[in-house]
N, C-alpha and C positions, 0 to 999 in steps of 0.2 A: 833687955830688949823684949817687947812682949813680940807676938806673932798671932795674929787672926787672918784665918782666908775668907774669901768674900768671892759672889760669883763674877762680879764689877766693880773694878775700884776706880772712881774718876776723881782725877785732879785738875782740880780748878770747878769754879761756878756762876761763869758769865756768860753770853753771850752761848758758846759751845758746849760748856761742861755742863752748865746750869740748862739748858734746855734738854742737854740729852740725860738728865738724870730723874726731868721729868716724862722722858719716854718712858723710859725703864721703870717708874717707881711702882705702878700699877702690875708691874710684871710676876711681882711675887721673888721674884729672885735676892739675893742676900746680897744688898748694894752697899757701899761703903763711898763717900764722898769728903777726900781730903783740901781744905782752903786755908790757907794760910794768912789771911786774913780773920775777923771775926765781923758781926753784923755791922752795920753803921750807926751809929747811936743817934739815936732819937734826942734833939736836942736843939734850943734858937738857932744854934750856928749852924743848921742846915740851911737857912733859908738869909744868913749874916755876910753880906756882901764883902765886909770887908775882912768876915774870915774867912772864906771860898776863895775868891776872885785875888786879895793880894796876900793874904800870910801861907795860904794854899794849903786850908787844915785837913783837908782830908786825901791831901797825894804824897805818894811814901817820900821817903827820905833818903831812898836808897840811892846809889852813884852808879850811873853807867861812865862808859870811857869812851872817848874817840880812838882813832887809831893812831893819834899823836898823845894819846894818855890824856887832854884835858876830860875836863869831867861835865857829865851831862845830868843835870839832875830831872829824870823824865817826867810827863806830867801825864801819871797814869794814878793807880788808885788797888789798894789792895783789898778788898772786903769781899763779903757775901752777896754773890750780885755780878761780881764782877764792876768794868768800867758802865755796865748799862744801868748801874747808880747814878750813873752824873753822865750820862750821854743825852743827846737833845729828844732822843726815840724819834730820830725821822729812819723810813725802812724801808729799802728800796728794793724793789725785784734787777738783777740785771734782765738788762736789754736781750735778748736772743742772738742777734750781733755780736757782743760781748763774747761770747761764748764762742766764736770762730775766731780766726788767725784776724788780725785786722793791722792797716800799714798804718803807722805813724811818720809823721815827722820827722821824729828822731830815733827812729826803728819798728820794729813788730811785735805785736802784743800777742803770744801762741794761743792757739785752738786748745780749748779744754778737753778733757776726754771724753768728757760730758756734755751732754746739749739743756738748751733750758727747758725741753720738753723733759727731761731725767729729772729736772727741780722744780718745775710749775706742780706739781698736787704737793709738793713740800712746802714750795712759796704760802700757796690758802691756809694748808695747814700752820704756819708761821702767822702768816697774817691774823687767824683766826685766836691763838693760844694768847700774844701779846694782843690783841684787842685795837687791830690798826684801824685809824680816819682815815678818808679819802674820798677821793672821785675819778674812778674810772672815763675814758674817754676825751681828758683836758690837755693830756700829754702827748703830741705826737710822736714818741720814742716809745710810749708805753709796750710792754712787750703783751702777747697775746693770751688771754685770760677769759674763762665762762664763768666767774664769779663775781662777783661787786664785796669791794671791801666792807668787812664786818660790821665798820661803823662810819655815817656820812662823816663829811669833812667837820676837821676844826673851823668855823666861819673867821674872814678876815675883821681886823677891828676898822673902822674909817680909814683912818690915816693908809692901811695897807691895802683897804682896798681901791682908793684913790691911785695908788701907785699900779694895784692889779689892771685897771681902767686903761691907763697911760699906757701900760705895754702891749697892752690888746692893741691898742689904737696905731701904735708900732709897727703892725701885723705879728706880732710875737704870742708865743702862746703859754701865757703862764696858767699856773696849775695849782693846786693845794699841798700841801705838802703834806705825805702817808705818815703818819704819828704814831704813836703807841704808848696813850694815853688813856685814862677811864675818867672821860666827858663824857654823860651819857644825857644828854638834851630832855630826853622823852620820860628816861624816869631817872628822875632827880634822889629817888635811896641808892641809885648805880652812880652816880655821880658824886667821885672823889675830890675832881678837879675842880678850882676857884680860878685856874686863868692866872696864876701871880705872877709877881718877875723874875721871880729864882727857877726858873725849871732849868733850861738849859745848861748846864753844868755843875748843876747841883743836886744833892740830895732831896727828894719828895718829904717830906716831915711828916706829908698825911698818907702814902703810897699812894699816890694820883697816879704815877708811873709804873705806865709797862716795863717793868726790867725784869731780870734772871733772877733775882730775888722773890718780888713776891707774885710775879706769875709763874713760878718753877718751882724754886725751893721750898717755899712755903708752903706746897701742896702736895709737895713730897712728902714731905717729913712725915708726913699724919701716916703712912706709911710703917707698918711694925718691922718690915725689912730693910726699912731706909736709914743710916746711918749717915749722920753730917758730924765729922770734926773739925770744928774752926779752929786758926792759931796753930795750922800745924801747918808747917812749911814743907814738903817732898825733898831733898838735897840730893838723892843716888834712886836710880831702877838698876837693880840688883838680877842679869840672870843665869840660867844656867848654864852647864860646864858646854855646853853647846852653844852656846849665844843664840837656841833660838827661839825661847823664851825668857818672858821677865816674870823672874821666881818671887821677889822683893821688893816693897817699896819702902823707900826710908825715909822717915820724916819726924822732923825739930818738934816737938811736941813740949810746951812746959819747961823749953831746956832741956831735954830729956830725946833721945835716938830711939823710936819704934818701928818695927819691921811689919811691913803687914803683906799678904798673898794675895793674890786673886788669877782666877782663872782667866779674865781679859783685863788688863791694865788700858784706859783711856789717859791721854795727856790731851788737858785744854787748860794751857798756863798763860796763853797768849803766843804768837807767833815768834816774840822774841823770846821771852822764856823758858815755851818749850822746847826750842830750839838747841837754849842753854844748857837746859835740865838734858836732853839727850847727850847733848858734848859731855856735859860734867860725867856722866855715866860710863868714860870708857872701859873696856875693859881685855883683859886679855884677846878674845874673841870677836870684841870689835875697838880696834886701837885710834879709832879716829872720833869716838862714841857712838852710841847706842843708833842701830840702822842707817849708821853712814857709810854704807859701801862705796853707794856712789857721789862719794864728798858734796853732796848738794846741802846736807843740814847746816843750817845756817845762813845758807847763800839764796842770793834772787829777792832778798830784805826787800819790803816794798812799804810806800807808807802812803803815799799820795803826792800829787804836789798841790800844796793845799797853799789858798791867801783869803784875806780877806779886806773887803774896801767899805771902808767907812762912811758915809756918805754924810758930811754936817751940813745944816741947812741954816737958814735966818730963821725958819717957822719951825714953832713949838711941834714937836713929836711924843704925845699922850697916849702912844699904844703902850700895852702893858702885857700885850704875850703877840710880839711879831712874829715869831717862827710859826707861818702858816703859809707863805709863797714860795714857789721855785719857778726854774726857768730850764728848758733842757735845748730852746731850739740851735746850739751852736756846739750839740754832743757830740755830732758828726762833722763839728765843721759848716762853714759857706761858701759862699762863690770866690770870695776875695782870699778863704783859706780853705782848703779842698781836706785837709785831716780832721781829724775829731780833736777837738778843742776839753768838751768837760763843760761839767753840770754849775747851776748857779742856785744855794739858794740862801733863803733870808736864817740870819743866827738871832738868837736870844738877844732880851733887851740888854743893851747898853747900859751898864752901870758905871759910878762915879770911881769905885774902886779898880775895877776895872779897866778902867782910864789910866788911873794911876800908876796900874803897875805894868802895863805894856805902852803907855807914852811919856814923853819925854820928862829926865829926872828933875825932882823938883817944881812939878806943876801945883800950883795951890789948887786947893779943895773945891774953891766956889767958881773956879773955871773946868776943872772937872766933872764941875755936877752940871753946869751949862753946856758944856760940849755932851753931857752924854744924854740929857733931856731935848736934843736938839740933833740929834744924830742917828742912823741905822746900822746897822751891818751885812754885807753879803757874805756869806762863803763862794768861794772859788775852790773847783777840785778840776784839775787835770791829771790824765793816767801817769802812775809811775810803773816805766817799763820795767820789767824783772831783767837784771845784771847780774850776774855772775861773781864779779867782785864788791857788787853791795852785801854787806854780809853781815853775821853774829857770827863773834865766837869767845873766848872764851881763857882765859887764861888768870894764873893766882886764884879761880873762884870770882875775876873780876869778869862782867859781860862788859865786850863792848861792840861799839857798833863804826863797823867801817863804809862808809855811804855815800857817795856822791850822785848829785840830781841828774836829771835829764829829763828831755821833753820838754826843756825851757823857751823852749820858742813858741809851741804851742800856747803852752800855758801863758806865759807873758801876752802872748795875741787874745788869749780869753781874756785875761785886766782889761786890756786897752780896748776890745771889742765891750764888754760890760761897760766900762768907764762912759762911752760914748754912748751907751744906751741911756746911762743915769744923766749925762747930761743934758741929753732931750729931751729926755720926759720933763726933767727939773724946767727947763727952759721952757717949753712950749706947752705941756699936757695939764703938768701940775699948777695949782695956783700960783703965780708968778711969786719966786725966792731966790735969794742969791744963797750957793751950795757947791761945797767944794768934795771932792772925792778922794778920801787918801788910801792907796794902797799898802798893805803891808802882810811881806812873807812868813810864813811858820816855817818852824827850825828843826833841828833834830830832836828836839825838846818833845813836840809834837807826834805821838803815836798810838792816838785813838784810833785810827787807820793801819794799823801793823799787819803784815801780811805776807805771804809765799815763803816762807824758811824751810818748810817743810813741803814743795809741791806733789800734788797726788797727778800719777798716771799710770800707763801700760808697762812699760820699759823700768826694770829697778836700774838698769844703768843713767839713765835721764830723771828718773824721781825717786822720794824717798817715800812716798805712799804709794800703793793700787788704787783704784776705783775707788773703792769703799772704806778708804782713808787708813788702813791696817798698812803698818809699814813694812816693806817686800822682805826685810830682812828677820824679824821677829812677830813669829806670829800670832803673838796674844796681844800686840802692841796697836795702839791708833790713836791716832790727834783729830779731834773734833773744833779749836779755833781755826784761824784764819790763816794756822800756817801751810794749809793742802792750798790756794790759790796759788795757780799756773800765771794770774795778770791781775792787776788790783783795780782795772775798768776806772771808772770817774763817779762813783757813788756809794752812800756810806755803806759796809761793808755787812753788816750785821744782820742784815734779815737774811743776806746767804747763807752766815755763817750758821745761821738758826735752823733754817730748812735744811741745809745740810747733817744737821747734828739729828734732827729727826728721822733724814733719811738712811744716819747711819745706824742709829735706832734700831729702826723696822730691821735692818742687816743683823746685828746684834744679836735681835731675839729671833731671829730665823734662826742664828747659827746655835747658841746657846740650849734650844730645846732638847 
């Protein structure tokens, strides 16, 4: 077993790890970045629908469990990058509401210990590293901001903005949706992006995409203090005879068990992961794993409650990069429903593979590729409440996930409230078509939204982080994904997670001097 110490060791490189290792890189300090993953290869089947979408070539193989034993095979992604490989890059600030107690339906979403004024200069800062579209001012939820996003909006193609049209007309107030992309209009050598139909859940072939890879990692590395090993999986945090630090970290390298030190150990494995990796760690001095005192690691699982409606029409749909509209006016709820409902927006095009392997068995190929040149997609996100008995944990070395929904009434009133929207516009705004709406839920399968395992607050009896994401029990310890979120709000999770990792950052190097 070799042993190297390092001033920072972070594990993981997406969203979390991968951001805050570009705080750090410039710092001079002796960084050590372990992924267990290796790059994404550059290769057609980045851009190969039908090996993305149904053989699902680049999402691991590994087994999660339910808490009946069957098996989950999850649809997450192991590489350099992280999942913001194959995420759609839309990047949303929370609402400043979000950030207080707020009543639901089906319970209470708690007050952070934070305010969004503690994460707006993080937010800019985020928005500006990834390179986000937008337009300020089109969103009545938008939270409050002295800046304008980095880079004007992705423009709608026809077909979308015919539909933008319709819902204006509604009284509704759709918007652009904040991307994190490099479309650069004005000068075309900045311009990566072609607009194709593979982005959203796919690998960039040309890095068009803002992700954790090549706007982090990639600019790290040039870096003579920055060290990245891929293919090396973490398995134990190893610490001292005091449990209150972590002496160790060990990880699969080659087949091979290497121990390496550092003076602050980060974990950004993913909310379930690290969650896991803390359990897998117990040890004499903490017998339930690593900074569970107050048995919260693992619990308060949160993912979203996420669907999506299809909308198929009789007229041809010739867009070729949709994901540019959203819709937030029913975040809060309306007259008819007084709770907060959750965000609406447009997903990636519709492919025939696609089709395939999430409808029904057996559909031949040439009604496949008709339903999907003839069709759209919405996401639907309503908040998933943090429970106590949604949970990771952890057993044989196998993770599994114990989880039941809620907030389903909300959420089902957001379908049925959208549903009604698509039907009008279809019916009355849009060029007369006949258009049908199918709704359909995401599963436990689903946890590009993973989040709270690890919640940060004041109280180590109520959390397992502080403030500043260091967990109350182990003081060289801190998690930078998404497992410090107290409530998973109704939008995609990743530009917190980003501004946050910056903001633990700045913390980092304050303390390390």
């Amino acid at each position: 077993m070799t042993h190297c110490h390092y001033d920072f060791i972070i594990i993981g490189t997406g969203a979390g790890g991968g951001t805050l290792a570009y705080q750090l890189a410039s710092s001079g300090k002796k960084i050590l970045v372990l992924e267990r993953g290796n790059f994404v290869p550059k290769e057609k089947a980045n851009w190969d629908t039908h090996e993305v979408s149904y053989k699902e070539r680049y999402r691991t193989e590994e087994l999660w469990y339910k808490k009946d034993s069957e098996t989950i095979k999850p649809l997450t992604h192991y590489y350099v990058g992280g999942n913001t490989k194959f995420y759609g890059g839309a990047l949303f600030r929370f609402r400043e509401r979000d950030f207080e107690t707020v009543i639901h339906q089906d319970g209470i979403s708690p007050e952070w210990p934070l305010k969004y004024q503690d994460f707006s200069p993080y937010y800019d800062q985020a928005e500006k590293l990834y390179e986000v579209h937008g337009q300020r001012g089109l969103d009545p939820t938008e939270p409050h901001t002295n800046s304008n996003y980095p880079f004007p909006p992705v423009s709608h193609e026809p077909y979308i903005q015919e539909i933008n049209y319709a819902l204006k007309d509604q009284g509704l107030h759709p918007f652009y949706l904040p991307l994190a992309i490099k479309l650069n209009k004005l000068n075309r050598q900045l311009n990566n992006c072609i607009r194709c139909k593979t982005c959203d859940g796919f690998p960039c072939l040309i890095d068009a995409k803002s992700d954790a890879d090549i706007n982090c990692i990639c600019p790290a590395i040039k870096y003579k203090n920055f060290t990245l090993i891929t293919e090396a999986k973490v398995v134990r945090l190893h610490t001292s005879a005091s449990g209150r630090e972590v002496t160790g970290v060990e990880a699969e390298i080659a087949g091979q068990l290497q121990m390496f030190s550092g003076d602050i150990v980060i974990v950004a494995c993913g909310a379930i992961n690290s969650a896991a990796l803390l359990l897998k760690s117990a040890n004499d001095q903490h017998p339930k794993g690593l900074a569970n005192s107050s048995d919260l690691v693992g619990r308060n699982y949160m993912t979203h409650n996420c669907g999506v409606i299809m909308s198929l029409s009789t007229k041809l749909n010739p867009t070729i990069f949709p994901k540019t509209l959203a819709v937030n006016d029913f975040y809060w709820g309306e007259k008819k429903f007084s709770y907060p409902m959750g965000s609406v927006q447009l997903l990636g095009n519709v492919n025939k593979d696609k089709i395939t392997a999430y409808g029904p068995p057996l559909m031949p190929q040439f009604i496949a590729e008709s339903v999907a040149s003839h069709s759209i997609s919405w996401l639907m996100i309503t908040e998933d409440l943090p429970d106590y008995d949604n949970r990771i944990s952890v057993n044989n070395n196998k993770i599994f996930i114990n989880y039941t929904k809620n907030n389903q009434i909300a959420f089902n009133h957001l379908l049925n409230r959208w549903t009604e929207v698509l039907k009008s516009i279809t019916q009355f705004q849009i060029t007369r078509q006949l258009s049908w709406h199918i709704p359909q839920n995401m599963g436990m399968r689903e946890v590009a939204h993973q989040c709270g395992t690890c919640r940060f607050g004041v109280d180590p009896k109520t959390s397992v982080l502080d403030i500043n994401c260091r967990t109350h029990d182990i003081d060289n310890l801190y998690i930078v994904d998404g497992s410090f979120f107290p409530s998973s709000n109704a939008l995609n999770p990743s530009l917190t997670i980003m501004a946050n990792a910056l903001r633990v950052g700045d913390h980092l190097l304050a303390r390390i001097k």
